[in-house]
C-alpha positions as CSV (number, residue, x, y, z in Angstrom):
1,X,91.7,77.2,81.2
2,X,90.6,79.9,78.9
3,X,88.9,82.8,79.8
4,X,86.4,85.3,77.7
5,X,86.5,88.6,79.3
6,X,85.1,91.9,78.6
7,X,87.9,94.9,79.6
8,X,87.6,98.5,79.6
9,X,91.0,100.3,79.6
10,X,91.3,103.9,79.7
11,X,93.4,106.5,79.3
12,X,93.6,109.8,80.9
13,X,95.7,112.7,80.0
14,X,96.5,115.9,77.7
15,X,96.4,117.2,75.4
16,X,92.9,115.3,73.2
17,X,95.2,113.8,70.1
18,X,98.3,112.0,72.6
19,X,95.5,110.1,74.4
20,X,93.9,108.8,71.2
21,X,97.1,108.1,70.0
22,X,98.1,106.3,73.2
23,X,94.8,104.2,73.0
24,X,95.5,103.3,69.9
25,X,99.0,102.4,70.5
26,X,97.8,100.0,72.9
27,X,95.6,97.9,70.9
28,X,98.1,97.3,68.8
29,X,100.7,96.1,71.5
30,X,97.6,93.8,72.8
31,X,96.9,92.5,68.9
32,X,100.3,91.7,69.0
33,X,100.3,89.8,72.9
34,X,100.6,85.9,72.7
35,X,98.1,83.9,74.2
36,X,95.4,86.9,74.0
37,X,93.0,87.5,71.0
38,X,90.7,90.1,70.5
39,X,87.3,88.9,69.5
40,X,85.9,92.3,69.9
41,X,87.0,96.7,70.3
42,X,85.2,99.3,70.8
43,X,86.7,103.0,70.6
44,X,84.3,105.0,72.4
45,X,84.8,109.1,72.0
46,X,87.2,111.5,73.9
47,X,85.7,113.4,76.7
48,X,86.8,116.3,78.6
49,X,87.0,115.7,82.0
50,X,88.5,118.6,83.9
51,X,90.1,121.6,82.0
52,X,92.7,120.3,80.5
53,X,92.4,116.1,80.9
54,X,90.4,114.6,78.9
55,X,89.5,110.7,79.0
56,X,88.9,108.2,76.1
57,X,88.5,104.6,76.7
58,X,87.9,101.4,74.9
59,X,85.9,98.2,75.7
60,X,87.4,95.0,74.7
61,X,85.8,91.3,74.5
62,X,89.2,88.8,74.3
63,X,90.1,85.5,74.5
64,X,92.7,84.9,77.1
65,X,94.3,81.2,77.3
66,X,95.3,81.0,80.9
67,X,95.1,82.2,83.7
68,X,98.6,83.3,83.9
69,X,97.9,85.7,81.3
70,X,95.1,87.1,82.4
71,X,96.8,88.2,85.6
72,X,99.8,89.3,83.1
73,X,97.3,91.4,81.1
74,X,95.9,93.1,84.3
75,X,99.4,94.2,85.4
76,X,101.0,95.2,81.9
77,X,97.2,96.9,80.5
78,X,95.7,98.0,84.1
79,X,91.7,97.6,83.1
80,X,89.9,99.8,85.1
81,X,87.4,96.9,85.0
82,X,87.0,93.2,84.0
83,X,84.1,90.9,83.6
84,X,84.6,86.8,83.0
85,X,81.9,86.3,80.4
86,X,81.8,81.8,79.7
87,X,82.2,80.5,83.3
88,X,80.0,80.9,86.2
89,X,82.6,78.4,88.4
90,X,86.1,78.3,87.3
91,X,88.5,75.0,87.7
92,X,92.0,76.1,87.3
93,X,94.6,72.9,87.9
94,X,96.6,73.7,90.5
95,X,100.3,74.0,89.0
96,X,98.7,76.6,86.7
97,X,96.9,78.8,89.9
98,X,100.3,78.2,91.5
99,X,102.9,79.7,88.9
100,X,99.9,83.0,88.6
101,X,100.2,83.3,92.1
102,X,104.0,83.4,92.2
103,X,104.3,85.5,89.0
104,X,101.8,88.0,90.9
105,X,103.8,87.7,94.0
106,X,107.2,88.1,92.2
107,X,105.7,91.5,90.4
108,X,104.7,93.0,94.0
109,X,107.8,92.3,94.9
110,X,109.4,94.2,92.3
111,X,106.7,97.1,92.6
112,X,107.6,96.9,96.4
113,X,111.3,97.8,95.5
114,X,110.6,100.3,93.1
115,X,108.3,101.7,96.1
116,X,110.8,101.6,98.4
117,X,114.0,103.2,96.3
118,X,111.9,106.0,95.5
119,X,110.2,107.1,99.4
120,X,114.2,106.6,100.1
121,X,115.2,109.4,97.5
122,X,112.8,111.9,98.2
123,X,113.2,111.0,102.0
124,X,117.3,112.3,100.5
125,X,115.8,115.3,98.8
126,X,113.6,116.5,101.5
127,X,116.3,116.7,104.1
128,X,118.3,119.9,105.0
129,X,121.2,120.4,103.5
């Protein structure tokens, strides 16, 4: 099934010119993301948000061909928010909601690891020598 979303990714950090770079960097690794294609982008202006973060985000309406990818986008892009804009009930065939689910279970997994290895090093470093 495909999907039309609207996505806002942002980007927080310092100093000002590394997060518009960083924003811009990840358009083009999104232009360049099979089965995803931007119908529309919207840059919207750096703001300062603390003393020294600042925050720039951008608003994106794409075309996303399964759901597979859209859970792949979510993971690899982290949108602070998504919004399915052409379906108001979704049928996904089942063999295509089953490999999402197992890709997203297979990712947890390997967030679980990386989770794990690093609560067991600083468990190492916090301990008395």
């Amino acid at each position: 099934m495909v999907f039309t979303i609207r996505a806002l990714i942002e980007v927080l950090g310092f100093p000002e010119e590394h997060i518009k770079e960083i924003v811009k960097k990840v358009l083009e690794k999104l232009e360049k993301e099979d089965g995803i294609e931007i119908i529309n982008k919207e840059i919207h202006e750096t703001q300062k948000v603390k003393e020294t973060f600042f925050s720039c985000f951008t608003e994106l309406e794409l075309k996303i061909h399964d759901l597979s990818i859209l859970l792949k986008f979510c993971y690899d892009y982290l949108p602070s928010n998504i919004e399915i804009l052409d379906a108001d009930n979704i049928t996904i065939p089942s063999r295509e909601f089953n490999l999402s689910i197992n890709e997203m279970l297979e990712r947890l997994h390997q967030y679980n690891i990386i989770v794990n290895n690093l609560s067991n090093q600083v468990k190492k470093l916090e301990k008395p020598q």
